[in-house]
C-alpha positions in Angstrom: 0.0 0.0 0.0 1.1 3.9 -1.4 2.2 6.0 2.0 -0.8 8.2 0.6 -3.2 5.4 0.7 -2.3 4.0 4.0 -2.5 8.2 5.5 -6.0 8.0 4.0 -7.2 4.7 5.4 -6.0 5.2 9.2 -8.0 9.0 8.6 -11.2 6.5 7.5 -10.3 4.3 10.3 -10.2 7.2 13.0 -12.8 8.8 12.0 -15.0 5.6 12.2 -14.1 5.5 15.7 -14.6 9.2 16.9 -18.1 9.1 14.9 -19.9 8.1 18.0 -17.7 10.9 20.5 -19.2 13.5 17.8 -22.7 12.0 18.1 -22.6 12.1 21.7 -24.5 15.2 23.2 -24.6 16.8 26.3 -28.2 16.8 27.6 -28.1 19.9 30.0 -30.7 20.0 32.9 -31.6 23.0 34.4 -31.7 22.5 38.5 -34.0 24.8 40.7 -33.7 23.7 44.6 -34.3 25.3 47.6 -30.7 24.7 50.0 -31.0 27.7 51.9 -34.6 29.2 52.3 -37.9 28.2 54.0 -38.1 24.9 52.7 -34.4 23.9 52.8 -35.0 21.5 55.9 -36.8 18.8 53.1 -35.2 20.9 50.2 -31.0 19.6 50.8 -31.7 16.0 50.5 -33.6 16.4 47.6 -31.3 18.7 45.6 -28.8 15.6 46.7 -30.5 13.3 45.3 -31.0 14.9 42.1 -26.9 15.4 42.0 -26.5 11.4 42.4 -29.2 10.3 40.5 -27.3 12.3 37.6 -24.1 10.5 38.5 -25.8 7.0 38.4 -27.4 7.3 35.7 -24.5 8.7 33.7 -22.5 6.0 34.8 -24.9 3.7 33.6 -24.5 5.1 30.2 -28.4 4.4 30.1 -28.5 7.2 27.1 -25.5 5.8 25.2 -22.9 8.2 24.5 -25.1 11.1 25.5 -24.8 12.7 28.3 -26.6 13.9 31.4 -25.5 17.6 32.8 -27.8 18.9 35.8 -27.0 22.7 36.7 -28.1 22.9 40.3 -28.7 26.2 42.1 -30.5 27.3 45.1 -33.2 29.7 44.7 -34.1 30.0 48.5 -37.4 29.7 47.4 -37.8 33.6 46.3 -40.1 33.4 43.2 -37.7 36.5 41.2 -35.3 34.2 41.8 -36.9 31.1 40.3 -38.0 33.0 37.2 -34.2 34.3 36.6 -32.8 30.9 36.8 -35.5 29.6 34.2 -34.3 32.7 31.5 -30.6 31.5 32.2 -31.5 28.0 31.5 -33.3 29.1 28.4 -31.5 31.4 27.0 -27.6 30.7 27.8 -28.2 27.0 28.6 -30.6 26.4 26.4 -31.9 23.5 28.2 -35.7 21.9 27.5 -36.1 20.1 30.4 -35.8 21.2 34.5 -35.8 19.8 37.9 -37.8 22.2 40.2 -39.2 23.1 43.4 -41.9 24.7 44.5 -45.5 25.4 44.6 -45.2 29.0 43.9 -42.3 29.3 41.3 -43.6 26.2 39.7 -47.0 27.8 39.5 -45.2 31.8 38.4 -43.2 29.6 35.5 -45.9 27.7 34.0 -46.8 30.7 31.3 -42.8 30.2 30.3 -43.1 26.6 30.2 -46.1 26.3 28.3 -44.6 28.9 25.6 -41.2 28.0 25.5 -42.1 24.2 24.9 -39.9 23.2 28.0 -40.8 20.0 30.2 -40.7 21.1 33.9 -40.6 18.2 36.6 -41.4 19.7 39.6 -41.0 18.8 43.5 -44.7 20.4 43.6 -47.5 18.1 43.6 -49.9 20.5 43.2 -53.0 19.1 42.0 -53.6 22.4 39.8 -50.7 21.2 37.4 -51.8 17.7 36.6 -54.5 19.0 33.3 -52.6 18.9 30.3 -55.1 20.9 28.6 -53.9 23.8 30.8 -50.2 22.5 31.8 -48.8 20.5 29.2 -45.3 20.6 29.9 -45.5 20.4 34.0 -44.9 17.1 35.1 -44.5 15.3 38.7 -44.0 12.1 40.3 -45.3 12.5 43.4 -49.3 11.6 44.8 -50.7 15.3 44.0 -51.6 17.0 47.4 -55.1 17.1 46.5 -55.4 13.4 46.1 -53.0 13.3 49.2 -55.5 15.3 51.5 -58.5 13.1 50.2 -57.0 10.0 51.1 -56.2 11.6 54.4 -59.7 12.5 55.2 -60.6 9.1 54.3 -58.3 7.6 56.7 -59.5 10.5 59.4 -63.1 9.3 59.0 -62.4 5.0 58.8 -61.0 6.1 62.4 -64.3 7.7 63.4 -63.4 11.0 63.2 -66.4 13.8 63.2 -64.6 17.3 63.1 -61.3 18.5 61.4 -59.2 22.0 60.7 -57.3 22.7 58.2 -53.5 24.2 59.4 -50.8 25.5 56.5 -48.8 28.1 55.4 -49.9 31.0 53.6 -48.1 30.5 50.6 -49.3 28.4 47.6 -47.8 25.4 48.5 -50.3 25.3 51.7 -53.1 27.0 50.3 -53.4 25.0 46.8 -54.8 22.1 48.3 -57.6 23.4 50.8 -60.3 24.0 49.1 -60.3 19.7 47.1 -59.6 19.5 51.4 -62.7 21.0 52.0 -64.8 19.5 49.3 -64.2 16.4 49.7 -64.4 16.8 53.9 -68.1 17.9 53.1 -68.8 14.8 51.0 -67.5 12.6 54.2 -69.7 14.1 56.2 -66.9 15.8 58.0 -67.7 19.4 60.4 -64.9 21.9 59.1 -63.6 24.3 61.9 -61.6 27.2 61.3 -58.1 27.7 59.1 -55.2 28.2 60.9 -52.2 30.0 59.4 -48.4 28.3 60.7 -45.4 29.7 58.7 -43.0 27.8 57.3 -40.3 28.6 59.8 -42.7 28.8 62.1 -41.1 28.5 65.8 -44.4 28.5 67.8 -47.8 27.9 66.9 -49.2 28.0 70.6 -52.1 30.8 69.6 -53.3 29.0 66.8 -53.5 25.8 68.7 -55.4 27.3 71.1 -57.7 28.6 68.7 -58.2 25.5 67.6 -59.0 23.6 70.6 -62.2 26.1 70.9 -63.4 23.7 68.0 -61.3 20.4 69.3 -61.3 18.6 66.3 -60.6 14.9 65.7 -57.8 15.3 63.2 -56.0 18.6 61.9 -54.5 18.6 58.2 -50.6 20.2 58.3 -49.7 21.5 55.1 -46.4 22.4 55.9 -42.7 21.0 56.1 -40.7 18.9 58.5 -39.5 21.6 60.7 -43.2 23.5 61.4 -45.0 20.4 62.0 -42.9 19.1 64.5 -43.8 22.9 66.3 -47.0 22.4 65.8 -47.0 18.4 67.4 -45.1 19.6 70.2 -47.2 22.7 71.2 -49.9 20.2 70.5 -48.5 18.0 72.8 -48.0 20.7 75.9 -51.2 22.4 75.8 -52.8 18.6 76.2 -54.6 18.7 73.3 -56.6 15.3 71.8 -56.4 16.0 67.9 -54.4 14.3 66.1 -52.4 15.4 62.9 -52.4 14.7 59.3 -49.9 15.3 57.8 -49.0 16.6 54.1 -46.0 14.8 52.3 -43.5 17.4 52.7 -43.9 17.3 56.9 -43.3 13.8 57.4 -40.6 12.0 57.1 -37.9 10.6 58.9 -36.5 13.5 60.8 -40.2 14.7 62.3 -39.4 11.8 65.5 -36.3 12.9 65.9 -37.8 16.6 66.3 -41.0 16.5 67.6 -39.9 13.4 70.5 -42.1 11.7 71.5 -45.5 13.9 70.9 -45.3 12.5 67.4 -46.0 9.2 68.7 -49.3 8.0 67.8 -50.2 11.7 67.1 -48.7 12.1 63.5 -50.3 10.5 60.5 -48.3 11.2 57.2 -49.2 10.9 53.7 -45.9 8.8 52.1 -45.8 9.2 48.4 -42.3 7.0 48.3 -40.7 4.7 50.2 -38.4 5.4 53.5 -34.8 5.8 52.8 -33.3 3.0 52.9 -36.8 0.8 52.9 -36.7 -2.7 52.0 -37.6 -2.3 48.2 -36.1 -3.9 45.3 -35.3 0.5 44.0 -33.6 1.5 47.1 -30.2 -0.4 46.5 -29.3 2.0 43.7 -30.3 4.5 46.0 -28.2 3.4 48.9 -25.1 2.7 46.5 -25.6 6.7 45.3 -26.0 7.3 49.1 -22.4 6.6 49.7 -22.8 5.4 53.0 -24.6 8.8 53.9 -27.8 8.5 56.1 -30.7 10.8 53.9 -34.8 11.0 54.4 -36.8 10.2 51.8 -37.1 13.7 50.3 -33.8 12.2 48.5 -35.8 9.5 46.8 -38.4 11.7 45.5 -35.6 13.3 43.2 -34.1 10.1 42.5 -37.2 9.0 41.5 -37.9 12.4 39.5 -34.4 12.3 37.7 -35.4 8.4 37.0 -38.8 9.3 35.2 -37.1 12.0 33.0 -34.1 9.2 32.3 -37.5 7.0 31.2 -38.7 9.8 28.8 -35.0 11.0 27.3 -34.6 7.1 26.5 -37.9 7.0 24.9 -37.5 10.7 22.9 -34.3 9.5 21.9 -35.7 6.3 20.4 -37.8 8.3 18.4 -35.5 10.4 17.0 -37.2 13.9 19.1 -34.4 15.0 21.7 -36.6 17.8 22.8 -38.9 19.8 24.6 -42.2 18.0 22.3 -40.4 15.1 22.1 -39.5 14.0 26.0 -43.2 15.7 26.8 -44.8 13.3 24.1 -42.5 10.4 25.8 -43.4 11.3 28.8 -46.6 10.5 27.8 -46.6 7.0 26.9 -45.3 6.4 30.3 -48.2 3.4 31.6 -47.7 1.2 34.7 -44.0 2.5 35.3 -41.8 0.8 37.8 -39.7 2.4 40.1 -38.9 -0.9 41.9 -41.0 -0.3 44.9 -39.6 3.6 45.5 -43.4 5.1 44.3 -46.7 3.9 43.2 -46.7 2.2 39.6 -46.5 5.6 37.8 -48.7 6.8 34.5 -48.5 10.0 32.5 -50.9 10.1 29.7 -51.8 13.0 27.3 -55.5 13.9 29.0 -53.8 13.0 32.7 -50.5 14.3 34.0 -51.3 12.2 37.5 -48.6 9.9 38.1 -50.4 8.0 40.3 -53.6 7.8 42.9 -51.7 6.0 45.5 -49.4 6.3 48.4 -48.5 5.2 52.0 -50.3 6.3 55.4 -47.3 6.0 58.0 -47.4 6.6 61.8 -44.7 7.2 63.7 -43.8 4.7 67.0 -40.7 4.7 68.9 -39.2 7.6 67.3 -39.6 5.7 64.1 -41.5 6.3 60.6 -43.4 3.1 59.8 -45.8 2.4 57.3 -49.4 1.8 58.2 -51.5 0.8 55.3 -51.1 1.5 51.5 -54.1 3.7 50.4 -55.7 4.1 46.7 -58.2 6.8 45.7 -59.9 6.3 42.4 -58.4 7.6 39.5 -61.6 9.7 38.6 -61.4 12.1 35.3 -63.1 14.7 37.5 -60.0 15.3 40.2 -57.9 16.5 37.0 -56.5 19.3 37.1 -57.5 20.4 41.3 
């Protein structure tokens, strides 16, 4: 072979075997967590599990030579914030899907998502998101809150319960849910006493509790996070009060014994929408692997679990050829009886229903530990879309 042949074939031959390095793409994720504001007691773990679940899953090469690139930042849960992230994302990162947060900045964005044709997984169950008619681009994985606060009630009245109150923050998150609350209390049969407004970094809630004992429900709804429920449970617990709490995903979890004592035994009732960290379920060893060895609450397998869903749709919009913000919504889409190896509920997306489920866990807390009471299902009816 001619030295000018043989320069030609090795440039054939290396080029052959760079093709798939120039194929490969960077898939950038924009990352909207709250590490450092109101909601940052439940808001580290997950923004850590979002950061591992990337490294897993990029690890696993589960996209081939493509590549997963979260951009994390902390928002402190300021709305302005939120909305300055999601231009950065668009504009310089030019990313069409994000990991968010909350109630309120998922809520302020969903104009921008809707236009821009970008697929936002939230940390926000908020029921209002789940019509695709109005939302087609907000996704979640969790049991929405309003489905949450149904099967609550339900549980309140199989345990004879005649009165409730609702108790939250005054911020969307808390608010959002009250009013499928309150409708569906009525249709229970339940008595409805007054609201009672606890902030988020609420360090005594002794006046509203004692408001609320004028009324001395059976149960009260918290619609909070970890850190204000466990005020409320233990001012509840030293004013000798009889209620009994239910309590919204986002407040219970592993940590609530630890701060509340003992007045959360046999006093808090949580809504789990996944498993426990570290829960005997064929999903969790991933988890625990990405762990490290480091001890987390379950707010770090909702993002796993979030990233893991999103994996599912980028394998399925890159299958069809439509790496994009149409494409991983549409894949998204065709998401029916998903497995998450025990970590959720079977999880479904379809194009009139952006549910993921109508299922979760009840847990009580005994001991100073979380464990799970009974698995609850509310009927997947076309009417709770959307609220």
């Amino acid at each position: 072979m001619s030295r000018k042949l043989l320069v030609t074939a090795l440039a054939v031959a290396l080029c052959l075997a760079l093709a798939p390095l120039a194929l490969a793409k960077e898939i950038k994720v924009g990352g909207i967590f709250d590490t450092t504001g109101p909601t940052s007691d439940v808001g580290k773990d997950y923004a850590a599990g979002a950061v591992a679940a990337e490294k897993y899953w990029n690890a696993k090469k589960v996209l081939g030579g493509d590549m997963i690139k979260l951009i994390p930042n902390d928002y402190a849960y300021k709305i302005p914030q939120a909305v300055t992230l999601y231009k950065k994302y668009k504009d310089v990162d030019r990313v069409f899907v994000i990991q968010g947060w909350g109630t309120g900045d998922t809520n302020a964005l969903r104009p921008l998502v809707n236009k821009d044709k970008i697929v936002f997984l939230s940390a926000s169950y908020d029921g209002n998101l789940t019509d695709p008619k109005k939302n087609p681009y907000n996704f979640f994985i969790g049991t929405s809150y309003s489905t949450g606060i149904r099967l609550a009630l339900t549980f309140a009245k199989e345990n004879k319960a005649k009165k409730v109150v609702f108790i939250y923050p005054d911020h969307p998150y808390g608010k959002n849910p009250i009013p499928a609350g309150k409708d569906y209390a009525k249709k229970l049969g339940l008595q409805i006493g007054p609201d009672e407004i606890v902030a988020l970094n609420a360090i005594d809630a002794t006046s509203q509790l004692l408001n609320m004992k004028k009324f001395d429900p059976d149960y009260a709804w918290i619609g909070g996070t970890t850190a204000s429920t466990a005020v409320i449970i233990k001012d509840a617990a030293k004013l000798g009060l009889r209620t009994k709490f239910l309590v919204n995903c986002w407040g219970f979890d592993e940590n609530l014994p630890r701060l509340a004592g003992k007045a959360a035994d046999g006093r808090a009732f949580g809504m789990l929408v996944v498993a426990p960290f570290g829960a005997n379920v064929p999903g969790m060893k991933d988890i625990m692997a990405s762990a490290g060895g480091k001890s987390y609450s379950l707010h770090y397998v909702k993002a796993w679990v979030s990233m893991m869903v999103m994996v599912e749709g980028l394998k399925r919009a890159q299958k069809a050829g439509k790496l994009n913000g149409p494409g991983l919504k549409a894949a998204l889409e065709t998401i029916k009886d998903f497995n998450t190896g025990g970590l959720t509920a079977p999880i479904t997306f379809t194009a009139t229903d952006h549910r993921p489920n109508t299922a979760c866990a009840i847990g009580g807390v005994k001991d100073g530990k979380v464990y799970i009471i009974k698995n609850v299902t509310f009927p997947r009816k076309k009417e709770y879309v959307g609220w």
